[in-house]
Each structure stands twice: as structure tokens, then as C-alpha cells.
C-alpha atoms as a printed R data frame, in Angstrom:
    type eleno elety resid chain resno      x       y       z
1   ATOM     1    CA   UNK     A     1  0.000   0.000   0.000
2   ATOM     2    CA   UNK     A     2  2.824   2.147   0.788
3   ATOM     3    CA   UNK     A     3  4.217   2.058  -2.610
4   ATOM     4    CA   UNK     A     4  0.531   2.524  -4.576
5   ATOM     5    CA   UNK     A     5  0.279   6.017  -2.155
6   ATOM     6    CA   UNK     A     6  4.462   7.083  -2.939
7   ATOM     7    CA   UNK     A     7  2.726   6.562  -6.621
8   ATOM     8    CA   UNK     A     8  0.087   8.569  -6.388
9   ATOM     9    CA   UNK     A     9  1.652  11.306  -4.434
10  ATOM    10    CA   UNK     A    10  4.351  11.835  -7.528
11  ATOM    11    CA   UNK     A    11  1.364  11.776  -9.799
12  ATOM    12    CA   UNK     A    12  0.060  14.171  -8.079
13  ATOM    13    CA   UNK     A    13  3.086  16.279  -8.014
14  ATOM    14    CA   UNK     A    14  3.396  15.604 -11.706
15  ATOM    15    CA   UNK     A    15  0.287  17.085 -12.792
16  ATOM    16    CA   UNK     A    16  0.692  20.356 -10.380
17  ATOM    17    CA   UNK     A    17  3.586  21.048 -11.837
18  ATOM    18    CA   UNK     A    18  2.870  20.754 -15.325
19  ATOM    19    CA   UNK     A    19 -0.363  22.943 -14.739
20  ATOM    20    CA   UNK     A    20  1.763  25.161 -13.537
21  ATOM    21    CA   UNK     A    21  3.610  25.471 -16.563
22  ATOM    22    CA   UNK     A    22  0.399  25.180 -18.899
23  ATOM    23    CA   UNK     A    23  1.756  21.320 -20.114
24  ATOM    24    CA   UNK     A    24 -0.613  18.539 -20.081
25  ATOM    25    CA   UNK     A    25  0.468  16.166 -17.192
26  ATOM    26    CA   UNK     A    26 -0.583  13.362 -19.501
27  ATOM    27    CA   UNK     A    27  2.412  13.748 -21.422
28  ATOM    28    CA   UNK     A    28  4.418  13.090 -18.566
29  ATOM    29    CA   UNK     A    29  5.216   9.548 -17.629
30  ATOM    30    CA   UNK     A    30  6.568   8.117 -14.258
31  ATOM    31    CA   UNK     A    31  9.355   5.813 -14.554
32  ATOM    32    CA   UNK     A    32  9.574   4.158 -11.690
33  ATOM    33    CA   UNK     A    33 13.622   3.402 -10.801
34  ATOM    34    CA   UNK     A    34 13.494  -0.251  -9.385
35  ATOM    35    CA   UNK     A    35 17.315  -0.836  -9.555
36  ATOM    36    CA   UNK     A    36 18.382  -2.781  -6.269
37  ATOM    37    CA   UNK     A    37 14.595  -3.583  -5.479
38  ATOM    38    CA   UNK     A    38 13.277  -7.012  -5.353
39  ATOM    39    CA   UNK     A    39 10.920  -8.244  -8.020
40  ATOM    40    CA   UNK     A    40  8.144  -8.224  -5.383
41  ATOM    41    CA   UNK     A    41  8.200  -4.422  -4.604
42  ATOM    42    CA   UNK     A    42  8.029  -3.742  -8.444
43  ATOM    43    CA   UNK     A    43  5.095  -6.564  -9.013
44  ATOM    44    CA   UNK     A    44  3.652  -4.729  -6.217
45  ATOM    45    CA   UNK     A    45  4.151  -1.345  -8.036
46  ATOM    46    CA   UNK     A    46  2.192  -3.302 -11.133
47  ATOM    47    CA   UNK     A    47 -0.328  -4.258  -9.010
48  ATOM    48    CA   UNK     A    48 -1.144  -1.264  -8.018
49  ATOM    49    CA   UNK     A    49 -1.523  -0.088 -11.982
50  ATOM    50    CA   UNK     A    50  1.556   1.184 -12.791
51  ATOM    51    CA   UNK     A    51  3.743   0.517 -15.978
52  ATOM    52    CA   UNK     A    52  6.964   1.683 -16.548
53  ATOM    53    CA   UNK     A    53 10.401   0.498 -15.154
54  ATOM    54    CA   UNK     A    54 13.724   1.760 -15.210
55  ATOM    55    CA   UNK     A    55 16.621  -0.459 -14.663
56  ATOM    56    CA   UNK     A    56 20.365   0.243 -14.141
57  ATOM    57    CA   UNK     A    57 22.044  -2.885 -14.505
58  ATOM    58    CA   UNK     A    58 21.999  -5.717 -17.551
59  ATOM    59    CA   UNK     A    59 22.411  -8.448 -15.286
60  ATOM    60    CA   UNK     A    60 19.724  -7.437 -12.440
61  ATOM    61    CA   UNK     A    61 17.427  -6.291 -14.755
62  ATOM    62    CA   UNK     A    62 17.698  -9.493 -16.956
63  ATOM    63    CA   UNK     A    63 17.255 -11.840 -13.922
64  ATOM    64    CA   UNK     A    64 13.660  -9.792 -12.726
65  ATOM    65    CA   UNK     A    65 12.346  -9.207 -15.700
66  ATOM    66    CA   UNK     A    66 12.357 -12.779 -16.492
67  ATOM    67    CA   UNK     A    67 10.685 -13.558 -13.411
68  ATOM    68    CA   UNK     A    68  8.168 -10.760 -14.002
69  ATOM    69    CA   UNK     A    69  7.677 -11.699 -17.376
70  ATOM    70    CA   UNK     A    70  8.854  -9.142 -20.605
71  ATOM    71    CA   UNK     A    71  5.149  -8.325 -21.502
72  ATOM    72    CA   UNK     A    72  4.310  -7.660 -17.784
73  ATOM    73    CA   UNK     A    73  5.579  -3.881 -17.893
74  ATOM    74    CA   UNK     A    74  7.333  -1.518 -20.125
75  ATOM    75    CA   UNK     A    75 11.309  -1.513 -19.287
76  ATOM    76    CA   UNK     A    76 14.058   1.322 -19.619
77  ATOM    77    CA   UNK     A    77 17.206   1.068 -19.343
78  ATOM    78    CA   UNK     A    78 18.681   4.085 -17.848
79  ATOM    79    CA   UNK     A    79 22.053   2.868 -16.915
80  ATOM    80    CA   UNK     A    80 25.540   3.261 -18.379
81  ATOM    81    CA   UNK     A    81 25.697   1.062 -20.923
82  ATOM    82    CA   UNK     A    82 29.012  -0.879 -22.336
83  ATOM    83    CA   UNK     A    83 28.994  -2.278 -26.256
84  ATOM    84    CA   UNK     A    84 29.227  -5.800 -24.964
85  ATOM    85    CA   UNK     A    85 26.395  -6.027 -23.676
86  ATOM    86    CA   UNK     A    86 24.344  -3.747 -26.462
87  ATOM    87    CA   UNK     A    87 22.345  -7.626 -27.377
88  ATOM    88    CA   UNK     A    88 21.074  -7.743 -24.127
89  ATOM    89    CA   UNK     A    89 19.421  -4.421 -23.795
90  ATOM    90    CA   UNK     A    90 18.067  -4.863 -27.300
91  ATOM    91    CA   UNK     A    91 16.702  -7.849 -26.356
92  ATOM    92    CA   UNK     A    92 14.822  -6.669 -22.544
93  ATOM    93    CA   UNK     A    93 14.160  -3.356 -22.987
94  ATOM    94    CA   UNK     A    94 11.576  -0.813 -24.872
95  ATOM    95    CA   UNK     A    95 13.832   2.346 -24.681
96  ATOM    96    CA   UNK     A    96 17.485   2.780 -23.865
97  ATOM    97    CA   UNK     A    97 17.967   6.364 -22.635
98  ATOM    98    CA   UNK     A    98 21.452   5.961 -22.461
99  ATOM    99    CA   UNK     A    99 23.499   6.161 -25.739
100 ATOM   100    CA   UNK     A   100 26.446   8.458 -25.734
101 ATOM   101    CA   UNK     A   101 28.754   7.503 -28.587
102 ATOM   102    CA   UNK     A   102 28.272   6.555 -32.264
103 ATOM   103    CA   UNK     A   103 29.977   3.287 -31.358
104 ATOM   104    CA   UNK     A   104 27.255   1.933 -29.297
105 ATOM   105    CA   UNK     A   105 24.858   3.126 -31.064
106 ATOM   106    CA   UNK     A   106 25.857   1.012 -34.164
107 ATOM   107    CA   UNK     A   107 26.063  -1.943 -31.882
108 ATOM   108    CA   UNK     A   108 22.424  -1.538 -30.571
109 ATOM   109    CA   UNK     A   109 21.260  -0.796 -34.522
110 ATOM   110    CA   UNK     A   110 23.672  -4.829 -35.404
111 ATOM   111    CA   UNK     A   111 21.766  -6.325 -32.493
112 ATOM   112    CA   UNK     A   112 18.367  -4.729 -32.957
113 ATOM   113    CA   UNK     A   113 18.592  -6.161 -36.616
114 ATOM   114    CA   UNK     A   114 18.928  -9.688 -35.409
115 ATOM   115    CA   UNK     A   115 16.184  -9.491 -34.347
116 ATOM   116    CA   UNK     A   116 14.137  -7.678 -36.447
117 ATOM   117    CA   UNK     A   117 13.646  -4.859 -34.256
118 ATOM   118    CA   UNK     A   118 14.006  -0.873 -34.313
119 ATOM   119    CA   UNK     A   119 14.720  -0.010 -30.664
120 ATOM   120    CA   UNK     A   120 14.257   3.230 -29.745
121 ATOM   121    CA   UNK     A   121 16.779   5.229 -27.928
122 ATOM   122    CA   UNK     A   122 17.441   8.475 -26.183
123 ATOM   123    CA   UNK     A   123 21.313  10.269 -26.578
124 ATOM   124    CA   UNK     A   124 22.484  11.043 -23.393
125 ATOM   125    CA   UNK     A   125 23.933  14.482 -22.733
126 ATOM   126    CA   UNK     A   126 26.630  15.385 -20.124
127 ATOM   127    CA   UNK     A   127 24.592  18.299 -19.603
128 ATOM   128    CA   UNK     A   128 26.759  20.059 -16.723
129 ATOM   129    CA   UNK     A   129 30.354  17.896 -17.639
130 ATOM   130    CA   UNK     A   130 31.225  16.585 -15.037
131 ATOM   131    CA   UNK     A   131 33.915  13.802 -14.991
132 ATOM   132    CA   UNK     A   132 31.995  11.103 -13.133
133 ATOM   133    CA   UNK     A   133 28.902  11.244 -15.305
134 ATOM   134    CA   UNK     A   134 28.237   9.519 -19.125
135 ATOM   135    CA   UNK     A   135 26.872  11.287 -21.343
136 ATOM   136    CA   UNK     A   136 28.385  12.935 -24.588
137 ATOM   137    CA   UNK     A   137 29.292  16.687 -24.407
138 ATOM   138    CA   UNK     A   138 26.685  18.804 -26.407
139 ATOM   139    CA   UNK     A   139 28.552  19.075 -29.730
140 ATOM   140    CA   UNK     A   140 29.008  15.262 -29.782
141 ATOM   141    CA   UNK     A   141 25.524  14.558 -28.886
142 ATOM   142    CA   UNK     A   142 24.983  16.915 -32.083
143 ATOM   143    CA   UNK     A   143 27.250  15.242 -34.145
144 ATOM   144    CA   UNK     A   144 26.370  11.794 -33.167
145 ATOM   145    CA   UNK     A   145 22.523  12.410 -34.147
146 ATOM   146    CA   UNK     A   146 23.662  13.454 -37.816
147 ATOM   147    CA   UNK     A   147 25.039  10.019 -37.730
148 ATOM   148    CA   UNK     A   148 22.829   7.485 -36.234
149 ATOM   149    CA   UNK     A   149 19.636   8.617 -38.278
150 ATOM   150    CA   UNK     A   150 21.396   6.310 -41.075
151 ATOM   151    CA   UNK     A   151 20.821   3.173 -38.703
152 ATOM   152    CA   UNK     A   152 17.829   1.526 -39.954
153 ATOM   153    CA   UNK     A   153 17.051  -0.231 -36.814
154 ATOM   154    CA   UNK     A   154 17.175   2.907 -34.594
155 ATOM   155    CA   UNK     A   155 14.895   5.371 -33.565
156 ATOM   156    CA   UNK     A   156 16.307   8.142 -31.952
157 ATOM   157    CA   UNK     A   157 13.696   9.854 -29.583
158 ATOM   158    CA   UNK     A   158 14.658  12.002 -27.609
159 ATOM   159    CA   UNK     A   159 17.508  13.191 -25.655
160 ATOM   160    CA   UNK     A   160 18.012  12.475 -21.271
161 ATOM   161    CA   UNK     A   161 20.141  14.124 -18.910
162 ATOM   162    CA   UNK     A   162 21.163  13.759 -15.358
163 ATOM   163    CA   UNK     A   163 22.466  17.563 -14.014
164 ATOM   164    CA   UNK     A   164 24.630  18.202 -10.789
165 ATOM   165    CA   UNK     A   165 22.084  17.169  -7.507
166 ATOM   166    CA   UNK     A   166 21.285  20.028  -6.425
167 ATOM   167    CA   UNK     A   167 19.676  20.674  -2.109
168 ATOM   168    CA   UNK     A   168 17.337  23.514  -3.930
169 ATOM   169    CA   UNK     A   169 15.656  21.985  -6.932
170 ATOM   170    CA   UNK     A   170 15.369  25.146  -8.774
171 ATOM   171    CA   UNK     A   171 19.404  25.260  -9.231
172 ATOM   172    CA   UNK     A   172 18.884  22.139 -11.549
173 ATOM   173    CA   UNK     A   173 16.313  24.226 -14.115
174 ATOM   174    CA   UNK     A   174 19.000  25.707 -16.062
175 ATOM   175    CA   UNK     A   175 20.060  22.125 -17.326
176 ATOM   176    CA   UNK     A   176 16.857  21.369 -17.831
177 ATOM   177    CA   UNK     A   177 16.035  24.358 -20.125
178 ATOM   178    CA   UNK     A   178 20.046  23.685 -21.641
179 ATOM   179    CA   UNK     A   179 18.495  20.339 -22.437
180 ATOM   180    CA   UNK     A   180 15.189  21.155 -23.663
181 ATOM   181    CA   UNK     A   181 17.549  23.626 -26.371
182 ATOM   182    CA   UNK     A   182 19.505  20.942 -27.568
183 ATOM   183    CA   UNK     A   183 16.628  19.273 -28.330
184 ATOM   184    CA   UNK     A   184 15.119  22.089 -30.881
185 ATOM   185    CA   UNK     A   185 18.225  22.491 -32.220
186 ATOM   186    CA   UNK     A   186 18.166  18.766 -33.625
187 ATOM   187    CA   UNK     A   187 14.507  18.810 -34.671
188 ATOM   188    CA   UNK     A   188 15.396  21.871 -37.008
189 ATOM   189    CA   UNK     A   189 17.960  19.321 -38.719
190 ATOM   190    CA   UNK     A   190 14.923  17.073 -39.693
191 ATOM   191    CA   UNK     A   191 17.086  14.236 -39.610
192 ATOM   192    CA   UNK     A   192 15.402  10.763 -40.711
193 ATOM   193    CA   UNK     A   193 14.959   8.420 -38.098
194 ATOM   194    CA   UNK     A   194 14.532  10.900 -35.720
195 ATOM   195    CA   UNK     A   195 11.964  12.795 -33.441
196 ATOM   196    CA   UNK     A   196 13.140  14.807 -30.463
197 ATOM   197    CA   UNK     A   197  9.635  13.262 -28.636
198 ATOM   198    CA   UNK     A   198 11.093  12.901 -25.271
199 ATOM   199    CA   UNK     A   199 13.181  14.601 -22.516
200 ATOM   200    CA   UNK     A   200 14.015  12.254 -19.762
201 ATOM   201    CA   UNK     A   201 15.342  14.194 -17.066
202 ATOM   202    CA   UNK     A   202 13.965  14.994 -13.065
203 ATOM   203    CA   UNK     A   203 15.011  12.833 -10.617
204 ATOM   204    CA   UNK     A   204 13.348  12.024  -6.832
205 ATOM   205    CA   UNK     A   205 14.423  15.428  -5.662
206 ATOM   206    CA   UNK     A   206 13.680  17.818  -8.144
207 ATOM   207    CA   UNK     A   207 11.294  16.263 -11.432
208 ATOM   208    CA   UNK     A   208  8.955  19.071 -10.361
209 ATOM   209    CA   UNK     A   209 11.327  21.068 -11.939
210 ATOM   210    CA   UNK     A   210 11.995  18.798 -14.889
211 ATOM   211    CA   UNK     A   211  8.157  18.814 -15.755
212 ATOM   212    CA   UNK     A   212  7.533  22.486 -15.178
213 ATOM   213    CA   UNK     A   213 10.568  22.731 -17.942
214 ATOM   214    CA   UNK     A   214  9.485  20.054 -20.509
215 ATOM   215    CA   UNK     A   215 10.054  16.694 -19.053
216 ATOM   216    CA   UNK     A   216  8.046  13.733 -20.503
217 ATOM   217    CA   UNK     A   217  9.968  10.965 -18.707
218 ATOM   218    CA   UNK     A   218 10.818  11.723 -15.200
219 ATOM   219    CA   UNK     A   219 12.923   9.046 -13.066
220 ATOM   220    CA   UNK     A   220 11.880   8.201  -9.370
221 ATOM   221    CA   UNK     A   221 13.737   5.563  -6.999
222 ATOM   222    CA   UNK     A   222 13.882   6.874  -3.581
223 ATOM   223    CA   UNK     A   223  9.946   8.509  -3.350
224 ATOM   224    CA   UNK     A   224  8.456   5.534  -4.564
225 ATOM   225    CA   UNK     A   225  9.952   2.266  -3.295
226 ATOM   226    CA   UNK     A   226 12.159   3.974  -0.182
227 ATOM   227    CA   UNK     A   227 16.080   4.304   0.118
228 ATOM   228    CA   UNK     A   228 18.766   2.122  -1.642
229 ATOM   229    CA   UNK     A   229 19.476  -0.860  -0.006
């Protein structure tokens, strides 16, 4: 019960924040972070009616969603994500948010057309540089879009960011807007394969922000099923 009311809080968050910015809140979905959870706090999150999943690592994820079942929810993979292991995400998940070089991209385009699939992904920005995030710098992210529209079993989406963490919320916006900027800047290329649908960026302490600045994926761990363990 405890994670169907964290749920419903954040929705309710969601949708007063994006009528506070005059967006719809129903283009704003909840992914709910369920790295280091047990598959019986996220069938409990399903339960309770909700859908989508974010997962950090290959391994992990692989091992629950099997249990869960592939069809039972919709899966994002949202950590940092080595070439080697490119089949695997193809394979589990209906949107990696995390491509930051052309090299990996071309991997997950030879995988995807194994299988006979176009998976869509996000490009991942290094929005604020620093050193211990992924993420391509803003002129690669550029130049790597010009060049993975010609992959005919990608999609790219969108773009996703993760900025500085911030104690005060409202010192993350400016990354938020920086990423929102990018993304017009690549829809005015009209580049095939590619729609700048999605911004996934907002985390458990300040998605509020995120959605009041044009978030439609928004990433919550902590507020929904509780600490790390």
C-alpha cells in the first residue's frame, strides 16, 4: 500500500507542476527506478496499476524481468551502458535512454537487426560535464545524431540528462532548459529516423522542476519504493 500512495503522491506532483507550466500532465510519464529492489516491490508497483520500469544494470534487470515476465511492464534502461552487452538491452528493454557515442549506437542498430527490431533510444547528454557522469558533451551529442539517423534499426527519440544534484531543486532548471535547447536544435535538422519526442530528465528530488521545464519521462527511486538498499 505504501508504494501505490508514494505513486500517487508523484502523480500528483506531476500534474501540479505541469499545470503550472500550462503542459498537459498526460504527457508526462513516471518511470519508476526499481534498480536494487526485489521483483516483489516492483510486481507490487504493477499491481497497483503502474507501468513503466527503469533499470540500471543488464544483469539485475535481466534476472527480474524474467521472473516478471517481458510483456508484464514496459522496461528502460537508464544505466551506463558498455557495447558488450548492447544484445542484451536490445533484447529486454523498450527504450534505452542511455546512448552516448556513435559506437554503441551502431552496436544496438547490429543487435536490434537480429532481431528484427528498431529499438528506440534516447542520446544522453553530459549536460553540466562533469567527470563522473556519461553522457556525450553537447557538440558530440549533435554530431552523433547526424550520424545514427542512417541506422535503420534505430529510432532516436529524444535526448536524457542527469544535471549536478542540487539541495534547492530550482538550481537544476537551467540544465533542464540547456536540455530542452539541444533538443530544438536537432529537430530543425529534420534528420530521418529521428523525433526529439522525449526529454528524460527529473530525478526524486527535483522532477517538479523537470516537468515544469518540458520533461516527458521523469525518473523516481527513492519517493516511490524507499532508500537504496
Amino acid at each position: 500500500m505504501q508504494i501505490q500512495s508514494n505513486i500517487k503522491k508523484i502523480h500528483d506532483d506531476i500534474r501540479a507542476a505541469a499545470q503550472k507550466s500550462g503542459r498537459d500532465a498526460s504527457r508526462v510519464t513516471l518511470i519508476a527506478v526499481s534498480k536494487r529492489k526485489p521483483p516483489e516491490m516492483i510486481q507490487q508497483a504493477i499491481d497497483a496499476g503502474h507501468r513503466d520500469f527503469g533499470e540500471n544494470y543488464i544483469q539485475e534487470a535481466m534476472e527480474k524481468i524474467d521472473i516478471l515476465g517481458r510483456e508484464s511492464a514496459i522496461w528502460h534502461f537508464i544505466g551506463h551502458l558498455q557495447s558488450n552487452k548492447a544484445k542484451f538491452a536490445v533484447k529486454y528493454f523498450d527504450l534505452i535512454h542511455t546512448v552516448d557515442t556513435l559506437k554503441l549506437a551502431g552496436e544496438i542498430n547490429r543487435q536490434a537487426r537480429k532481431i528484427g527490431k528498431i529499438q528506440k533510444i534516447l542520446l544522453q547528454v553530459n549536460i553540466a560535464r562533469e567527470t563522473t557522469k556519461s553522457g556525450a558533451e553537447e557538440n558530440e551529442v549533435m554530431n552523433i545524431a547526424k550520424q545514427a539517423c542512417q541506422f535503420d534499426n534505430l529510432h532516436v527519440s529524444g535526448l536524457m540528462c542527469m544535471p549536478p544534484f542540487f539541495d534547492d531543486p530550482e538550481d537544476a532548471r537551467i540544465y533542464f532548459k540547456r536540455l530542452k535547447q539541444i533538443s530544438k536544435e536537432i529537430e530543425t535538422l529534420n534528420l530521418p529516423n529521428t523525433a526529439m519526442t522525449h526529454l528524460s530528465m527529473g530525478m526524486s528530488n527535483d522532477f517538479t522542476v523537470a516537468v515544469e521545464e518540458g520533461a516527458t519521462f521523469v525518473r523516481v527511486g527513492t519517493a516511490i519504493f524507499g532508500a537504496r538498499l
